[in-house]
C-alpha positions as CSV (number, residue, x, y, z in Angstrom):
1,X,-17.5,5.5,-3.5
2,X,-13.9,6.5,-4.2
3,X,-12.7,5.9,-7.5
4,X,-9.3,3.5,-7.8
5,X,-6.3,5.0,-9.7
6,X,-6.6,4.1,-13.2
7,X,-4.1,1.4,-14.8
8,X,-3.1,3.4,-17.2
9,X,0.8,3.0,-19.1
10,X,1.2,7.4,-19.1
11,X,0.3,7.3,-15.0
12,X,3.1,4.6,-14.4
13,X,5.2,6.9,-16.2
14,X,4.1,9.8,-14.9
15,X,4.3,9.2,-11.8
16,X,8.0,6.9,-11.9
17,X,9.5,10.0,-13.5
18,X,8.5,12.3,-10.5
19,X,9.7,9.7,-8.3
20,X,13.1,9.0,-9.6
21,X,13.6,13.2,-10.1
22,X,13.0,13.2,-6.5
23,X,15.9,11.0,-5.2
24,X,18.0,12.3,-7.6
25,X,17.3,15.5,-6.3
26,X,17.3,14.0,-2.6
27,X,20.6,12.4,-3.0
28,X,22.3,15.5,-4.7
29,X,20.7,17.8,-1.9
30,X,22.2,15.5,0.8
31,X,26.0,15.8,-0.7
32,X,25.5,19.4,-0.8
33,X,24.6,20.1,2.5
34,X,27.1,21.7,4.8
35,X,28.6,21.5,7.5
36,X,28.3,17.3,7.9
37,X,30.8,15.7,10.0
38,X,33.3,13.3,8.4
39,X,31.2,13.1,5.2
40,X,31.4,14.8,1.6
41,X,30.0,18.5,1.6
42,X,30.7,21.5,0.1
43,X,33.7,22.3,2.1
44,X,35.6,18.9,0.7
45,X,35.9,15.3,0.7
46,X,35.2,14.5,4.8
47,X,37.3,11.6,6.3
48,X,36.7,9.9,2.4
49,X,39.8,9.7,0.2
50,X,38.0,8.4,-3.2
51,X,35.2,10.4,-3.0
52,X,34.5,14.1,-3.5
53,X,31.1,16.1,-4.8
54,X,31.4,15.9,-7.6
55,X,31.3,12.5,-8.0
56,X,28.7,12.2,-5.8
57,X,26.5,14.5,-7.8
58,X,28.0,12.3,-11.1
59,X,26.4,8.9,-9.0
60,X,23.1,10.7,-7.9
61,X,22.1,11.4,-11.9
62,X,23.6,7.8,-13.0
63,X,20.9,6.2,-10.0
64,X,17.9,8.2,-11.6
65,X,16.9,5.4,-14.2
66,X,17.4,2.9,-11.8
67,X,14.8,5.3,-9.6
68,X,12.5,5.2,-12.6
69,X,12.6,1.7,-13.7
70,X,11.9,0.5,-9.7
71,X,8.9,2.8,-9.5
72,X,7.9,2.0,-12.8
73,X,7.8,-1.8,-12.0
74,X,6.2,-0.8,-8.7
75,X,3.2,0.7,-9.8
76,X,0.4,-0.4,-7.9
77,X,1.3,-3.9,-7.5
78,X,1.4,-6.0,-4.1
79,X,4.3,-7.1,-1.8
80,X,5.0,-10.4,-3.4
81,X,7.8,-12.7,-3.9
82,X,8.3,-11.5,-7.6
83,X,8.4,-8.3,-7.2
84,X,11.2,-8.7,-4.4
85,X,13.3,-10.1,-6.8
86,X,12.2,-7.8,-9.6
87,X,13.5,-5.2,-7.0
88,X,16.4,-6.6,-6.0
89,X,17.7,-7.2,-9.7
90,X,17.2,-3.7,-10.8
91,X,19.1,-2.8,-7.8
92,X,21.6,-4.4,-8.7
93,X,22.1,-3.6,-12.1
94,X,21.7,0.3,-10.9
95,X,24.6,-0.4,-8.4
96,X,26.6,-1.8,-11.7
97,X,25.7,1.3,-13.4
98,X,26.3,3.8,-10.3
99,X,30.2,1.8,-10.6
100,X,30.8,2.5,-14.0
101,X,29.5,6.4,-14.0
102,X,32.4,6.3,-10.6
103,X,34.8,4.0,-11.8
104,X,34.8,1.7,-9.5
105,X,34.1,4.0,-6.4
106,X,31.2,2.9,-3.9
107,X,29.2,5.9,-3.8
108,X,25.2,5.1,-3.0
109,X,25.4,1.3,-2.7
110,X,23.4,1.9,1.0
111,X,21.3,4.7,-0.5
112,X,20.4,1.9,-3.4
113,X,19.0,-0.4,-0.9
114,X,16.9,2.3,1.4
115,X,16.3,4.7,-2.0
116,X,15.4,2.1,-3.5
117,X,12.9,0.5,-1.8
118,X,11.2,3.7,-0.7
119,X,10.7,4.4,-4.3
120,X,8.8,1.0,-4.5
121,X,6.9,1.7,-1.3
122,X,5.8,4.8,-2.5
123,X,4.2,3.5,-6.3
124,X,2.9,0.7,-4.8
125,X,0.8,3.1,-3.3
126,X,0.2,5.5,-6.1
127,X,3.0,8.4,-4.8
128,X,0.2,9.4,-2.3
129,X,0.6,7.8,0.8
130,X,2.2,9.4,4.3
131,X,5.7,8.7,4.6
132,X,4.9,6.1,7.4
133,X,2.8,4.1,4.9
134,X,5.2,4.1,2.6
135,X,7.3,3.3,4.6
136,X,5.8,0.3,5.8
137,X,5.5,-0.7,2.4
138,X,9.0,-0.9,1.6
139,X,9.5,-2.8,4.8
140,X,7.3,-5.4,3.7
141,X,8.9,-5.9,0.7
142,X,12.4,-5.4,2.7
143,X,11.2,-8.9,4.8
144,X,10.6,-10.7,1.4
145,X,13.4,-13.1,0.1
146,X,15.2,-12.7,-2.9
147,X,16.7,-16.1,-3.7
148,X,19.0,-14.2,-6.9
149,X,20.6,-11.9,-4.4
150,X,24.7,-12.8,-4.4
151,X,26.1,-14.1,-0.9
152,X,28.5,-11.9,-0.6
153,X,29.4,-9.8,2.5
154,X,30.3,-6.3,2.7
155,X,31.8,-4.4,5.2
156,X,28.6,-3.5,6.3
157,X,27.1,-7.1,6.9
158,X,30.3,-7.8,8.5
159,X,29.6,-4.9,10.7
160,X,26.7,-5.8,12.0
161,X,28.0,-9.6,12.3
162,X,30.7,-8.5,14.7
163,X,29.6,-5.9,16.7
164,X,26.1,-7.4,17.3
165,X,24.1,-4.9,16.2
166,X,21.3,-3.9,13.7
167,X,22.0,-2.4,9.9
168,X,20.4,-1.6,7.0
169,X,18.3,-4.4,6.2
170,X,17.4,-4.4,9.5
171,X,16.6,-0.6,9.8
172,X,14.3,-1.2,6.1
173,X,12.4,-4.8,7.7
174,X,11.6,-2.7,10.6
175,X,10.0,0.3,8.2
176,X,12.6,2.8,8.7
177,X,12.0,4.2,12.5
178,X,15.3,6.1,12.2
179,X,13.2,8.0,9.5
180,X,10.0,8.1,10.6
181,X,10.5,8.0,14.2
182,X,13.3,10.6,14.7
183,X,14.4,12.3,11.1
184,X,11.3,13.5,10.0
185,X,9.7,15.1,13.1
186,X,13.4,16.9,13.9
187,X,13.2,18.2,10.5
188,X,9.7,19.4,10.5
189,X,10.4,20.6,14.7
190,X,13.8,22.3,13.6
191,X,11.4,24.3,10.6
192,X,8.5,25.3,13.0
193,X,11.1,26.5,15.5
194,X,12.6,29.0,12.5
195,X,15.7,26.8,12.0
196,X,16.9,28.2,8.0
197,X,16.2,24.8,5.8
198,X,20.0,23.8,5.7
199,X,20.3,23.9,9.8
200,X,16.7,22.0,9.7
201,X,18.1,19.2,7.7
202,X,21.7,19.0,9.7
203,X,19.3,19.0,12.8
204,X,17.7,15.7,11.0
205,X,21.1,13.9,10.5
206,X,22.1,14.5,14.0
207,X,18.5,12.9,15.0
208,X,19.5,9.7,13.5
209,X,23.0,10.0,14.5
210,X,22.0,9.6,18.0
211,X,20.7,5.9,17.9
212,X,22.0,4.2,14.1
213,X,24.7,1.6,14.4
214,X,26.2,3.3,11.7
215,X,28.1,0.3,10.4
216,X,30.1,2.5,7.7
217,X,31.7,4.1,11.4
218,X,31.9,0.5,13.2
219,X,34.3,-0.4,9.7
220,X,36.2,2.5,10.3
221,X,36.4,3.6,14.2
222,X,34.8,0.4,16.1
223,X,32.3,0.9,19.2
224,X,34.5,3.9,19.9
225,X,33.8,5.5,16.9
226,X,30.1,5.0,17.1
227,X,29.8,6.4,20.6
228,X,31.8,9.6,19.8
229,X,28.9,9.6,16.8
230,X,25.4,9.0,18.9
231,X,27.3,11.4,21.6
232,X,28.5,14.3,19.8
233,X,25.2,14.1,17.7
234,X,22.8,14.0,20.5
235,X,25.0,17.3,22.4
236,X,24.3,19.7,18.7
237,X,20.3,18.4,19.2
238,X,21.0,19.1,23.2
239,X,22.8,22.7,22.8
240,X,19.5,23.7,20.2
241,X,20.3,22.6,17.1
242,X,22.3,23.8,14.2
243,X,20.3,27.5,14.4
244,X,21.8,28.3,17.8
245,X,25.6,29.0,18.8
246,X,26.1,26.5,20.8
247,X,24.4,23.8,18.9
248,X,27.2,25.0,15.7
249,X,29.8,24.4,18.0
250,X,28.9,21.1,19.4
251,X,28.7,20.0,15.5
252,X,32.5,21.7,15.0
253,X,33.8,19.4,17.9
254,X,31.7,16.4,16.6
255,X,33.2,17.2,12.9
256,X,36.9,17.5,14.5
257,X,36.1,14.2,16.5
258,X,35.1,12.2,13.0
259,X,38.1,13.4,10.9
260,X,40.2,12.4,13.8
261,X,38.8,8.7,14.1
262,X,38.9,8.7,10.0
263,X,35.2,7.7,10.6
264,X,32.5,8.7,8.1
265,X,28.6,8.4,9.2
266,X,27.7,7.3,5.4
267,X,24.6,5.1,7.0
268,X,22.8,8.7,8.6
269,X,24.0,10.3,5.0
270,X,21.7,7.1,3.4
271,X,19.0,7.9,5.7
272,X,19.3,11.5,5.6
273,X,19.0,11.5,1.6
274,X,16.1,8.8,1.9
275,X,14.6,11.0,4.6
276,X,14.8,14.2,1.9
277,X,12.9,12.0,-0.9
278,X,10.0,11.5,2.1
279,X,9.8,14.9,3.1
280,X,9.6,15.9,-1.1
281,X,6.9,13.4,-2.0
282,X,4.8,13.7,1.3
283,X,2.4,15.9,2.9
284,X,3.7,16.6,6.1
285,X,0.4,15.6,7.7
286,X,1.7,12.3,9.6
């Protein structure tokens, strides 16, 4: 008979600190990778005028006791009501804190939400599930309520309001299928196929770029935007990917095409980064 995990107060912590290193490290590791098109990466600040990498590296270490205290509170315990909220209120004082490390600058508010409730998922079910179970966890705690949450709408909600179309809460109630469904197999595919680790990961974002309504590009560049995105994305995974020529300059002319429509995919950077914690924390057995 299997043996359950013990209930033990150095476990919790145990296991919350490896947690919250790894989307730290997830979050930094997405900000540095280069080339991205329209986003903050090593060569500069994108199609963004308050943000650079620095700052994002500054935002990625504030978020890591937010990461702790979410998986520490997670540990183990069911999908219920209470812990929604729970979740939802350290989220929100992490956000408060990810402001004042910025000042004022909206760094990871998306990658709080999808981070966030990974990090749950995954010490709910003692850091050792598949990414698909985990992720599955965090969607069931993504369809909860959370009757403290403000009504407010951001740019994002409003998004998704006009356009019609899906976002983040709908990509987490729906257990993440831009990460589990398309990001992690390109990555894992791009690896096999001898892709170096940087092209493997670019290779990722461009697999979610094809299908997210990225609503950070809706609030910039409209439907037009977006299609240039999903297009240009799915012609670098068409030409071969980041390792071959071809696939290098189909990301230059989607890069070009980004800056020019001042459109920034920070949604696929979200999932990309949340995508990067998975791949970390998981066997890549699923």
């Amino acid at each position: 008979m299997a043996t359950q995990p013990q209930l033990s107060p150095q476990r919790a912590e145990t296991l919350a600190l490896r947690l919250a290193e790894q989307a730290r490290v997830a979050l930094i590791a997405e900000a540095r990778l280069t080339p991205k098109p329209g986003l903050v990466d090593g060569r500069g600040s994108g199609a963004h005028q308050d943000l650079n990498l620095a700052l994002m590296e500054r935002s990625a270490c504030a978020l890591k006791p937010t990461f702790y205290a979410l998986a520490l509170h997670s540990w183990l315990r069911p999908a219920d009501v209470a812990l929604r909220q729970q979740v939802g209120e350290l989220g929100r004082v992490g956000e408060a804190q990810m402001m004042a490390a910025t000042r004022g600058v909206n760094t990871h508010r998306g990658a709080i939400w999808a981070l966030g409730l990974l990090v749950s998922g995954a010490a709910m079910l003692d850091g050792k599930a598949e990414a698909t179970a985990i992720c599955q966890a965090a969607a069931v705690l993504a369809r909860l309520p959370d009757d403290r949450a403000p009504r407010t709408f951001s740019k994002g909600l409003r998004a998704t309001q006009r356009y019609r179309v899906p976002g983040a809460r709908e990509e987490a109630q729906q257990a993440f299928p831009h990460i589990s469904r398309l990001a992690l197999p390109q990555l894992r595919r791009s690896r096999a196929a001898g892709a170096a680790e940087a092209e493997a990961r670019i290779d990722a974002l461009m697999a979610i770029m094809t299908s997210l309504s990225d609503t950070c590009v809706l609030s910039r560049a409209g439907l037009t935007g977006l299609q240039a995105m999903q297009q240009g994305a799915q012609q670098v995974l068409d030409a071969g990917g980041c390792a071959t020529l071809a696939g290098r300059q189909a990301l230059a002319r989607l890069d070009a095409a980004m800056l020019q429509l001042n459109a920034s995919p920070g949604g696929a950077a979200d999932l990309l980064a949340a995508t990067l914690f998975l791949d970390g924390i998981c066997l890549p057995t699923d």
